[in-house]
ZAMARGU-4260 file (C-alpha; in steps of 0.2 Angstrom, whole numbers, plus 5000, padded with zeros to 4 digits):
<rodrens>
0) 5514/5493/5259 | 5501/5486/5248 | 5502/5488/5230 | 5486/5493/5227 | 5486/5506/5243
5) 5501/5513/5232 | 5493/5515/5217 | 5476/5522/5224 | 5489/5537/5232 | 5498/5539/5216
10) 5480/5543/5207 | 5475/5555/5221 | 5492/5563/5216 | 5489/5564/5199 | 5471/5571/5204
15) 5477/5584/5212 | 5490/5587/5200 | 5479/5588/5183 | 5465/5599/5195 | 5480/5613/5198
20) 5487/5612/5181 | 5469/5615/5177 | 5465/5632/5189 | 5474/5647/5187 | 5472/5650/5207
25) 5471/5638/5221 | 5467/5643/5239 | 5471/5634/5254 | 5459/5636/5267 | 5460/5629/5286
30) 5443/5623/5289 | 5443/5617/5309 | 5426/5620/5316 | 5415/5621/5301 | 5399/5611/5302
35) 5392/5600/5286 | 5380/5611/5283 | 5392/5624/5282 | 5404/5616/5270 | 5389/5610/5260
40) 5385/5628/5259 | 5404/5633/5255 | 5404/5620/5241 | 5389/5627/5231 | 5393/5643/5233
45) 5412/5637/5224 | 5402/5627/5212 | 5391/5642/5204 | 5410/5650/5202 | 5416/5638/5192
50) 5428/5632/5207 | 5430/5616/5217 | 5433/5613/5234 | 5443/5597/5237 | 5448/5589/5255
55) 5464/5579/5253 | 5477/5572/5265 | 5491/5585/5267 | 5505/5572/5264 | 5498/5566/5245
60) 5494/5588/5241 | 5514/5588/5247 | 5518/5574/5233 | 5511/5584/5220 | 5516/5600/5225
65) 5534/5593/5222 | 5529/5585/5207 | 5522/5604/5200 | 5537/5611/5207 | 5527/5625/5220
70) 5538/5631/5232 | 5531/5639/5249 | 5515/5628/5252 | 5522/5615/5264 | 5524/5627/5276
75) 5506/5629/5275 | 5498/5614/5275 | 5495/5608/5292 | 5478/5602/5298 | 5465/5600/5291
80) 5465/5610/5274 | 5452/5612/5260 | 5458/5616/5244 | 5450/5627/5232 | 5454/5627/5214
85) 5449/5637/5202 | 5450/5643/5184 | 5448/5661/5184 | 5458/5671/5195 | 5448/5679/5209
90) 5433/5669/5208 | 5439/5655/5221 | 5447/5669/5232 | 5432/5680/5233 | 5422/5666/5238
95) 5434/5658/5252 | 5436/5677/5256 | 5418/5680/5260 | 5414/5665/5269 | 5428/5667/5279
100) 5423/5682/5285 | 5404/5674/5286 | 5408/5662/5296 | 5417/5671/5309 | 5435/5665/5311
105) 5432/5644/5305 | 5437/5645/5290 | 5454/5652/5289 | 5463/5659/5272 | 5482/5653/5274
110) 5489/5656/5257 | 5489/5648/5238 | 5495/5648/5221 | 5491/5661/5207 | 5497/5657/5191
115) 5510/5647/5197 | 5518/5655/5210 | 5513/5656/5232 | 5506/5670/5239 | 5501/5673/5258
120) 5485/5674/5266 | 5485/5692/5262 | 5490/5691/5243 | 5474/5679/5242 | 5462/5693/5250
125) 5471/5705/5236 | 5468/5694/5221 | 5447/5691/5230 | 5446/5711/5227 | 5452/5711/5208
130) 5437/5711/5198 | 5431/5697/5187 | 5432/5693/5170 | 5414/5699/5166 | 5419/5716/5176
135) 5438/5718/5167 | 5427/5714/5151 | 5414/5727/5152 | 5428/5740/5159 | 5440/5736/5142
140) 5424/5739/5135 | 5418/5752/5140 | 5437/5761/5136 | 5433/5757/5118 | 5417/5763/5117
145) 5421/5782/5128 | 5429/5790/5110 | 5417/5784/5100 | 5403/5791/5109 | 5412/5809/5113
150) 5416/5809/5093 | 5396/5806/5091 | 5392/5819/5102 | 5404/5831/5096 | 5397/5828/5079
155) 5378/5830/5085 | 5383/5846/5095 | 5392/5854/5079 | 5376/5849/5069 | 5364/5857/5082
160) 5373/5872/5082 | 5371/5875/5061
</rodrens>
């Protein structure tokens, strides 16, 4: 082969492989039958997430899965594949998870990676229904706030009371 063929595919691998040391979750989605206008629409929609969705051939994301030492994901990619990465953990899932169900059966879930380890297609619809990180802060928040405020109103009642 051409050297510079070799080296062009040895930078997509080092692409892929710098993006997934860079997410937290990555979801690997069939997308056979989509139109543009469709993955335009996907792709925004990843975008205001803070994800990125990525079209690769399936033998260069093999070479960097080996390289990051995933185990399960060549099973899974065959096809066409688009691959989602993204930083926080259910953000990418809840997206690929709602357009899948949006685009009635194109867009097809087969599995990923959460912090490091493979998960099914069903484990990815899981990890789309945990909240975000603005909803887990506002619920930790909320946990601090629930004794002071029954300390204020037990206060407030005892001084009502005199």
């Amino acid at each position: 082969m051409n050297k510079q063929v070799l080296e062009a595919k040895q930078g997509v691998v080092s692409e892929i492989v710098e993006k997934a040391k860079a997410s937290t979750t990555i979801v690997i989605a069939e997308y056979r039958g989509l139109t543009v206008a469709q993955l335009q629409e996907l792709r925004r929609a990843l975008l205001k997430e803070e994800s990125e969705l990525c079209v690769y051939k399936n033998s260069l994301v093999e070479r960097a899965v080996k390289e990051l030492g995933y185990e399960g994901l060549d099973e899974i990619l065959t096809g066409p594949n688009a691959i989602i990465f993204s930083k926080e953990a259910s953000n990418g899932a809840k997206v690929a998870t709602k357009y899948a169900k949006r685009f009635g059966g194109t867009l097809k879930i087969k599995g990923g990676v959460v912090e490091g380890k493979f998960v099914d297609e069903a484990q990815v619809k899981e990890v789309a229904k945990l909240p975000g990180k603005e909803g887990l802060l506002s619920m930790f928040l909320s946990c601090l706030q629930a004794p002071i405020r029954q300390f204020a109103c037990t206060v407030k009642a005892v001084a009502e009371a005199k």
